[in-house]
Every structure is written in structure tokens, then in C-alpha cells.
Backbone as a printed PyTorch tensor [residue, N CA C, xyz], in Angstrom:
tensor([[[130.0550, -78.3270, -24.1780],
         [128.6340, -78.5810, -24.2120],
         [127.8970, -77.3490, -23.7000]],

        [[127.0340, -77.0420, -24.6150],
         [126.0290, -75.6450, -23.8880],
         [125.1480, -76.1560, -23.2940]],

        [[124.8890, -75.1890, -22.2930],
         [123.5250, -75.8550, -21.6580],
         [122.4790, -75.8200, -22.2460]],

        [[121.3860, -76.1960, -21.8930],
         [119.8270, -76.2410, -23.1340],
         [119.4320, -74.7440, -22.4470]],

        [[119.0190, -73.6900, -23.2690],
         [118.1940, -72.7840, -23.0590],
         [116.7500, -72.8750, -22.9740]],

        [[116.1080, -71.6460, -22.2300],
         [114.6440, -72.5250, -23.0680],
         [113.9160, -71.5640, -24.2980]],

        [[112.6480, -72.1440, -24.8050],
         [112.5480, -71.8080, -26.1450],
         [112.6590, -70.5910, -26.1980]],

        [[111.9120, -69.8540, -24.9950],
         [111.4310, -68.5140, -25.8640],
         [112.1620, -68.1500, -24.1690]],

        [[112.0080, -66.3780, -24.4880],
         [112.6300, -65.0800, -24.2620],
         [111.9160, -64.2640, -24.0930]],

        [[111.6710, -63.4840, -22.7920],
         [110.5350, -62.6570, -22.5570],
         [110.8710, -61.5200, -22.4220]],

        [[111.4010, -60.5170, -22.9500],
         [112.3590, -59.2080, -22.4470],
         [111.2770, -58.0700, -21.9430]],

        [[111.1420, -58.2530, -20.7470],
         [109.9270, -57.4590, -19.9590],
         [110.0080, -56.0110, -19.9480]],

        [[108.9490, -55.4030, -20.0660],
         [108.5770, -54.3570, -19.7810],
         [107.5340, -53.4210, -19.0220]],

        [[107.0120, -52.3070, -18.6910],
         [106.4290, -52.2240, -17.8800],
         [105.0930, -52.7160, -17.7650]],

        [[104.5030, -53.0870, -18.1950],
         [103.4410, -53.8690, -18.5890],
         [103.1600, -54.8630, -19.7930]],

        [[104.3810, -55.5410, -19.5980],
         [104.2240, -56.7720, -20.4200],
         [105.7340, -57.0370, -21.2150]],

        [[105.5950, -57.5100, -22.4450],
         [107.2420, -58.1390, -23.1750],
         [107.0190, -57.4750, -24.3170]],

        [[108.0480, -58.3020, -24.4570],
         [108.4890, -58.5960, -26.1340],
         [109.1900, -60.1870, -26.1930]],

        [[108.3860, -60.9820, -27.1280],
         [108.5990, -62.4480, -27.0390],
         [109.2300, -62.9440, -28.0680]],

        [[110.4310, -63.2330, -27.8790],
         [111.2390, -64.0110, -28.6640],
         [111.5420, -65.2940, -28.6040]],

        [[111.5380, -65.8760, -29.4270],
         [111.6550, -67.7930, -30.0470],
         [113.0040, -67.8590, -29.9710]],

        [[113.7030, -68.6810, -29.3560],
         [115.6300, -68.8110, -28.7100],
         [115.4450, -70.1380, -29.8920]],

        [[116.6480, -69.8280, -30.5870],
         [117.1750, -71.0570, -31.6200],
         [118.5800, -71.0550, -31.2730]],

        [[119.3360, -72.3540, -30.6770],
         [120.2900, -72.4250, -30.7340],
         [121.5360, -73.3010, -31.6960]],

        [[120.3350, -73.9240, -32.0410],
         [121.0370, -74.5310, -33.2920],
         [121.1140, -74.1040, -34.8180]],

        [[121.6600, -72.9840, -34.7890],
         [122.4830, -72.9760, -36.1500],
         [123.4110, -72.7850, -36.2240]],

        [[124.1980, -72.9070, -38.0040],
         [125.0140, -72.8400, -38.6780],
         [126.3970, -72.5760, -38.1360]],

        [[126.2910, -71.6330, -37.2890],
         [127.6610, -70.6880, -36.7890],
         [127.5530, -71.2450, -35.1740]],

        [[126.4750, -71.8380, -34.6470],
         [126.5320, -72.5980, -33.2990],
         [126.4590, -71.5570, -32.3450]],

        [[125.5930, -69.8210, -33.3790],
         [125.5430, -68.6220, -32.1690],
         [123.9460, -68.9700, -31.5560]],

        [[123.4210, -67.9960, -30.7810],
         [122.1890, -68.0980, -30.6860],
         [121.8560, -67.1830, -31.3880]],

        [[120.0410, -67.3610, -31.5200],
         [119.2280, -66.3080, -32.5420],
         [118.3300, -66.2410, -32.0550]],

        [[118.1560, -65.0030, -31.7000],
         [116.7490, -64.5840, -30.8240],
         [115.4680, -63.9490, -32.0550]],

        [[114.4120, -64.5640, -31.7410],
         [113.7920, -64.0070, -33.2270],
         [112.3970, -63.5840, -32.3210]],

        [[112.1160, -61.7820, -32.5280],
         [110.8720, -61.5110, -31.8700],
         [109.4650, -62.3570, -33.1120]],

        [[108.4410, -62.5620, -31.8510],
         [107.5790, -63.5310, -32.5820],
         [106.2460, -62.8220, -32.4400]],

        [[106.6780, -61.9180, -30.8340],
         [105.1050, -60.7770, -30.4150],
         [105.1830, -59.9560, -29.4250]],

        [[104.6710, -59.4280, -29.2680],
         [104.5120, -58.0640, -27.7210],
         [102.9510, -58.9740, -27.1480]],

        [[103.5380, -58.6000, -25.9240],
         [102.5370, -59.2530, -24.9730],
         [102.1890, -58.2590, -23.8980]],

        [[100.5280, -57.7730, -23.3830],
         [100.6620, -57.2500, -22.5100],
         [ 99.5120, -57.5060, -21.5430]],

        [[100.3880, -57.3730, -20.1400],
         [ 99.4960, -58.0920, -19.0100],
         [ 98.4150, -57.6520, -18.4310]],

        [[ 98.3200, -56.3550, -19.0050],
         [ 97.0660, -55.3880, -18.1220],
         [ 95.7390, -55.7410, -18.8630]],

        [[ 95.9780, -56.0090, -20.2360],
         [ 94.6380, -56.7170, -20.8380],
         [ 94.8090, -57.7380, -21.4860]],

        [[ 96.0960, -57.9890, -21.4510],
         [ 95.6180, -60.1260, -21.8570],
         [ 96.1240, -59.9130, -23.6240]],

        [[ 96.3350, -58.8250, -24.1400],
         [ 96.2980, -58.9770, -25.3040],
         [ 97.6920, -59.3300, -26.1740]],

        [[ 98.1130, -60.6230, -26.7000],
         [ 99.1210, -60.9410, -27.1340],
         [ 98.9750, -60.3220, -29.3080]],

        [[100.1550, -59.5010, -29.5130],
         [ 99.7020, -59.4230, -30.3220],
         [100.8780, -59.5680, -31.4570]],

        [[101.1480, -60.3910, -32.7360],
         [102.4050, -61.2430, -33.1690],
         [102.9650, -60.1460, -34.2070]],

        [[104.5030, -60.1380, -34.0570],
         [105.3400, -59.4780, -34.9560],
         [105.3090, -59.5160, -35.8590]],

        [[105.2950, -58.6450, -36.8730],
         [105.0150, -58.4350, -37.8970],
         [104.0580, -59.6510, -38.4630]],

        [[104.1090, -60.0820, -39.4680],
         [103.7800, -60.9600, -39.9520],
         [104.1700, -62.6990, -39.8570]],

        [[103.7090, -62.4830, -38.3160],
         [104.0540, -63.6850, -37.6520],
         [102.6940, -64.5280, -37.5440]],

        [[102.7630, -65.6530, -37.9800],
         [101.1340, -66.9160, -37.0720],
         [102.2510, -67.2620, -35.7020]],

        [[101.4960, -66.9250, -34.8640],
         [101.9320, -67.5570, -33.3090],
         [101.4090, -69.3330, -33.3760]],

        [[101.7110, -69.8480, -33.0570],
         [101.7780, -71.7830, -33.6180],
         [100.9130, -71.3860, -32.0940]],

        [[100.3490, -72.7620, -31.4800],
         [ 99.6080, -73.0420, -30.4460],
         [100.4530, -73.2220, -29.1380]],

        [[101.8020, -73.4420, -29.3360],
         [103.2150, -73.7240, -28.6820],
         [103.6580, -72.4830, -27.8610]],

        [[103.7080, -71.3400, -29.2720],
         [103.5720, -70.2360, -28.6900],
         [103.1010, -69.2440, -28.4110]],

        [[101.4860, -69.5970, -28.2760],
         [100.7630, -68.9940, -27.5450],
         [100.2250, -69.7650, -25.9860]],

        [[100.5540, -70.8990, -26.2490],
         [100.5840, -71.7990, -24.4720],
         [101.5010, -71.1510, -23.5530]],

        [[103.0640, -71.4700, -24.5000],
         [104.0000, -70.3710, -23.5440],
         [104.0850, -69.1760, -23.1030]],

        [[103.0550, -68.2460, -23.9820],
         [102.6330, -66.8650, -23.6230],
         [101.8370, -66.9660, -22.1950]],

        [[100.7760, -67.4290, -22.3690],
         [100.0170, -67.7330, -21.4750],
         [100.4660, -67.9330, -20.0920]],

        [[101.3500, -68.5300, -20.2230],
         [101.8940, -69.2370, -18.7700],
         [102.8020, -68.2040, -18.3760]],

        [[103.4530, -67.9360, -19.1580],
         [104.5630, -66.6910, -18.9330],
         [103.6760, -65.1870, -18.2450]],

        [[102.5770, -64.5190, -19.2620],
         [101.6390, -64.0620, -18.7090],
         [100.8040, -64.2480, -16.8930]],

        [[100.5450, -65.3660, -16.9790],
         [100.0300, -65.6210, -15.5350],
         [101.5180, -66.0750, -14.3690]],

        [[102.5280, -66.2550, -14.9050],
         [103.7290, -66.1390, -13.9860],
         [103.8730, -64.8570, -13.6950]],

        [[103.7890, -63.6900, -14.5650],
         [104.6570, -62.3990, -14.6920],
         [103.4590, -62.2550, -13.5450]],

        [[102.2060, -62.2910, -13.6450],
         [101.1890, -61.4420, -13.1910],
         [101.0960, -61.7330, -11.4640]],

        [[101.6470, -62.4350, -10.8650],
         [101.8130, -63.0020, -10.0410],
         [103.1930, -62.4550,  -9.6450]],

        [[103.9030, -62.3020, -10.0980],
         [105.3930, -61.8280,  -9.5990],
         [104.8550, -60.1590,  -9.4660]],

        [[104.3160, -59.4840, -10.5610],
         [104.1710, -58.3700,  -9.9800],
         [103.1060, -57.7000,  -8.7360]],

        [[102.2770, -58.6610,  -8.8070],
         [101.5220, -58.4160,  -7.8800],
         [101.8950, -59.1170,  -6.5190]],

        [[102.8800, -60.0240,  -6.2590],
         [103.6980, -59.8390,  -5.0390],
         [104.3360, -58.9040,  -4.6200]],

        [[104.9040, -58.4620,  -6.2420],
         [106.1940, -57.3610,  -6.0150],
         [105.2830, -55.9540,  -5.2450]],

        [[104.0910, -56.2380,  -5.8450],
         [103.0550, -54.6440,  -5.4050],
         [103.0790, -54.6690,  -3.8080]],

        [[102.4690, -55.7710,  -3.1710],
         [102.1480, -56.1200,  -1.6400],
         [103.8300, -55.9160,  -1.3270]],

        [[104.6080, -56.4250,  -1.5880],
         [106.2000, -56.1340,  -0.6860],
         [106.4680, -54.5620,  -1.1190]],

        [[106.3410, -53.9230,  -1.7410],
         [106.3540, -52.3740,  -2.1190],
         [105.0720, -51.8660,  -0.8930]],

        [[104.0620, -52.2330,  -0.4800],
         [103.1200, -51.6300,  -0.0370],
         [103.5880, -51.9200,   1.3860]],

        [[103.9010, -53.1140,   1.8520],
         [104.3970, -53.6710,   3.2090],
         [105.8600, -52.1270,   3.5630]],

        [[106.6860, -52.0170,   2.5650],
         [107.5770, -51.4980,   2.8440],
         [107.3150, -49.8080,   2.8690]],

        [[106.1280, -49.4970,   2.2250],
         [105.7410, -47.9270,   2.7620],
         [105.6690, -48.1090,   3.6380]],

        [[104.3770, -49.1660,   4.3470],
         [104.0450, -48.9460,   6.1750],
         [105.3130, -48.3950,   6.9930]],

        [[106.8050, -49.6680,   6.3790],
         [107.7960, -49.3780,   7.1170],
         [108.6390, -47.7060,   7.0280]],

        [[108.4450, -47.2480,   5.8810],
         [108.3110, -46.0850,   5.4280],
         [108.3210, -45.2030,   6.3820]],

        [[106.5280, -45.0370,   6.4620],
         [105.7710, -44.6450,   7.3140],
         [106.3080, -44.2450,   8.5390]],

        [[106.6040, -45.5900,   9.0280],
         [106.9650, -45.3890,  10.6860],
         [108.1940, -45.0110,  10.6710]],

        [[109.0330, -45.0090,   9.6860],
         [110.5710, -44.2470,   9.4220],
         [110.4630, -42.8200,  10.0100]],

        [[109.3260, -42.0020,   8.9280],
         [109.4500, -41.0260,   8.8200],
         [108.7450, -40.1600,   9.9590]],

        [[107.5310, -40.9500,  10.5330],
         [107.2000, -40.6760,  11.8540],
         [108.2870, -40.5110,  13.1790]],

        [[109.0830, -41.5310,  13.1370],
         [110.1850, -41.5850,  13.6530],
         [111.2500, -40.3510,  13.4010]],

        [[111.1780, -39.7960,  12.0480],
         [112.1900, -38.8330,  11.6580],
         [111.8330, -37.2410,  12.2240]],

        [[110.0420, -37.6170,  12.1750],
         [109.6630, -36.1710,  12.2920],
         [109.6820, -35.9870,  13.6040]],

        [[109.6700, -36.8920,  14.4910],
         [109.7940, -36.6440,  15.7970],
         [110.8990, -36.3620,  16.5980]],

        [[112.1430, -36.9470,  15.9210],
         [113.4010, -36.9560,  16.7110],
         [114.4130, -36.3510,  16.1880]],

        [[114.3600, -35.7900,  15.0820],
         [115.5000, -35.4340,  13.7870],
         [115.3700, -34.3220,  12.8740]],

        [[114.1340, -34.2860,  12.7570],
         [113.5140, -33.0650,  11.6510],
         [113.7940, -31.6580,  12.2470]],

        [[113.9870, -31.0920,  10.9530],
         [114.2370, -29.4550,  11.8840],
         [112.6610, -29.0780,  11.7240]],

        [[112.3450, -27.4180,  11.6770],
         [110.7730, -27.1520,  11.4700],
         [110.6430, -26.9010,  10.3440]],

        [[112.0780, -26.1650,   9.2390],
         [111.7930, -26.5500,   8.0760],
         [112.0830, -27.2600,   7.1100]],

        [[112.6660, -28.5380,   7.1630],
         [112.0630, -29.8760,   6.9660],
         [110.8980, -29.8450,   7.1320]],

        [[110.1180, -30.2650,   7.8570],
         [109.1400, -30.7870,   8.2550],
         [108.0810, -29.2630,   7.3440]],

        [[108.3170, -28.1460,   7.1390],
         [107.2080, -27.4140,   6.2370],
         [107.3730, -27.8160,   5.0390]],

        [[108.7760, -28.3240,   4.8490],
         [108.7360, -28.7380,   3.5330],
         [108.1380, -29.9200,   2.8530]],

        [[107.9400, -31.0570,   3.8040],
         [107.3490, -32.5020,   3.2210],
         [105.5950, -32.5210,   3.9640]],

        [[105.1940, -31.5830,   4.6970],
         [104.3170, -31.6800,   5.4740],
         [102.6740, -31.6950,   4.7530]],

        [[102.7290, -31.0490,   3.8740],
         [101.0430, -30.8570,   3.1350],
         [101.2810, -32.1630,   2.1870]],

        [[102.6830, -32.0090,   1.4070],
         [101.9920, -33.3900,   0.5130],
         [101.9400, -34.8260,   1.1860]],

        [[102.4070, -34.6200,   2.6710],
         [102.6950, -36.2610,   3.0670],
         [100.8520, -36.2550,   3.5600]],

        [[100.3780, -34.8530,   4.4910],
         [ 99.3820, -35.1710,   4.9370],
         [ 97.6660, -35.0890,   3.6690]],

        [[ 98.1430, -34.8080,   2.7150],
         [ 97.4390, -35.1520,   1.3100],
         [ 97.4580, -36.6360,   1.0770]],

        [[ 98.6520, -37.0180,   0.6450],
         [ 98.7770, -38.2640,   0.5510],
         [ 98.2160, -39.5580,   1.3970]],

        [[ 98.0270, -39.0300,   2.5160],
         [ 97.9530, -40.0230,   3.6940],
         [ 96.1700, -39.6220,   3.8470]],

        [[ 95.6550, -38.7910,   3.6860],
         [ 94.3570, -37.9940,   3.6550],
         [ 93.3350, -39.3300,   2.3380]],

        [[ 93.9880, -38.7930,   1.2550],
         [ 94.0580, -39.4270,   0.1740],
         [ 93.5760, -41.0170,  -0.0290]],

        [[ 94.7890, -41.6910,   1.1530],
         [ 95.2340, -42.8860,   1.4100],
         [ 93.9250, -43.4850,   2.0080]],

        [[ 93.8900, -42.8070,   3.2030],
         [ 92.6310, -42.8550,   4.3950],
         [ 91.3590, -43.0060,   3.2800]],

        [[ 90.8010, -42.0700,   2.6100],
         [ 89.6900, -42.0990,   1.8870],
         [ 89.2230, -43.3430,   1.6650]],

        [[ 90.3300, -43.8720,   0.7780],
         [ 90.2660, -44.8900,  -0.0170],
         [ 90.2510, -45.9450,   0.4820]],

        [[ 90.9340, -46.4960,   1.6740],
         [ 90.4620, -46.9280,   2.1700],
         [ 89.3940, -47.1780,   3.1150]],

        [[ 89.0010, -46.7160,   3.8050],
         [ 87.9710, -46.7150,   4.6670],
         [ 86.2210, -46.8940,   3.2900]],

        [[ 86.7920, -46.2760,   2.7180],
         [ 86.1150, -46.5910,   1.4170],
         [ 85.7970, -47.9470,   1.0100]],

        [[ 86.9700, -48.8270,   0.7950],
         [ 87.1200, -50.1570,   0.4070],
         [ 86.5720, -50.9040,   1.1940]],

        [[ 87.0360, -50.7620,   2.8620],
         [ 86.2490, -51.3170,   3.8270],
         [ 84.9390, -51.2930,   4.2810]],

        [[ 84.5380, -49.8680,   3.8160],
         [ 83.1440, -49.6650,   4.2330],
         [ 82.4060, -50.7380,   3.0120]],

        [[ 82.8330, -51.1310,   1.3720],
         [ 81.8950, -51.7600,   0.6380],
         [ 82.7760, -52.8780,   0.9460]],

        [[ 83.3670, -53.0530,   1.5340],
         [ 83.3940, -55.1870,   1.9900],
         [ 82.4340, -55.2670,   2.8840]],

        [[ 82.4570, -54.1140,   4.1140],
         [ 81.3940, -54.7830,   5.2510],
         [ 80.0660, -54.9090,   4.9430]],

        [[ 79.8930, -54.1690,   3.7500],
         [ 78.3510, -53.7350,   3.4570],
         [ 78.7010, -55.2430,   2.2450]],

        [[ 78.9540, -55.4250,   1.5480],
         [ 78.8640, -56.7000,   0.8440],
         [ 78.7900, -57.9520,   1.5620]],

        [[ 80.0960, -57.9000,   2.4260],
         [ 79.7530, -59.2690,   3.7670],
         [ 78.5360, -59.3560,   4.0120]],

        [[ 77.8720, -58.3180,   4.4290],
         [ 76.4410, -58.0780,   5.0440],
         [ 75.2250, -58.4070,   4.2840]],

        [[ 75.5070, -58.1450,   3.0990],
         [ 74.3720, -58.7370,   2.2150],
         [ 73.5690, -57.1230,   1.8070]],

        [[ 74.2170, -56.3530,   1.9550],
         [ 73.4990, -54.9060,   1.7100],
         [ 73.3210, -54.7650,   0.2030]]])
């Protein structure tokens, strides 16, 4: 007995799929993966293989698949961002106790660019929340 698959097949990519319709019932009892559309998450735009009509079935399942993916990556972003901080204090840690002096000429302008960079932008972000909180 196979187990039930489910219909469709999302073979991800960096911003979005490629969506395939899973048939497991035919003839030879193989599976058949049949692309149906490319989907992509940065603008919503699902758009069908070749000369495919997407049925209402599978464009519901897009949808949902879409707002799952978009949610997984944007966790995945915050645990990537959590783990620079830790980064961060790695390398603070490195430059203080471990680094020779040239090490440290070598990673030193682009880390303090980066972090320069970093600072901007934020203090940036914060300065138009407080001023929005505020009613400015």
C-alpha cells in the first residue's frame, strides 16, 4: 500500500516554485509529476505552464502554499538576523582575544562599513516609528 501523497509539488526556489500536479494513479502504478506553473512570492504573481488553465483547485493551493512559504521565509530571515547579533559578539570576542593585527587590517574597514551602514538604517527606521507613534 502507498501512502497518499498530496496533490501538488512545490519545487522551491529562490523566490518562489515551480508547481506540479502529483498523479499517482496510473497505468504503470509510477508517479507523474506534471508542471502546471511558476509561482513567485515577491509579487504574488502565479503564472501557468505552457498552455495550462490553472482550475480554481489549483490556484487555492497556490495561494496557501504562497502564504505558507512567505512565512517560513520570513522566520527563516529573523533566525538569520538573531544569529548575526550572535555573530557579532563572536567576532568581538575574536578581535579581542585571538586576532593577530593583521587579521584584524584585514576584516576591519568592511566590518566597520557594514556595521556604519547597519547603524544608518537603523536609527533611521526608528527615528520614522517614533515620529509616526507621535503623530508627526
Amino acid at each position: 500500500m502507498v501512502a497518499e501523497l498530496p496533490p501538488y509539488y512545490f519545487r522551491t526556489r529562490e523566490n518562489g516554485a515551480f508547481v506540479f500536479r502529483v498523479e499517482q494513479e496510473t497505468r504503470m502504478r509510477r508517479i507523474e509529476m506534471d508542471q502546471i506553473a511558476v509561482v513567485n512570492i515577491r509579487n504574488g504573481e502565479v503564472k501557468p505552464h505552457g498552455d495550462r488553465t490553472l482550475t480554481p483547485e489549483d490556484l487555492a493551493a497556490i495561494e496557501v502554499w504562497m502564504e505558507d512559504r512567505r512565512k517560513v521565509v520570513s522566520a527563516r530571515m529573523l533566525d538569520d538576523i538573531h544569529r548575526t547579533v550572535d555573530h557579532l559578539a563572536q567576532v568581538a570576542h575574536w578581535v579581542q582575544t585571538k586576532a593577530s593585527d593583521d587579521e584584524i587590517d584585514q576584516i576591519t574597514d568592511a566590518l566597520l562599513l557594514s556595521m556604519h551602514d547597519l547603524r544608518q538604517v537603523l536609527v533611521r527606521k526608528r527615528s520614522e516609528k517614533l515620529s509616526k507613534d507621535r503623530g508627526d
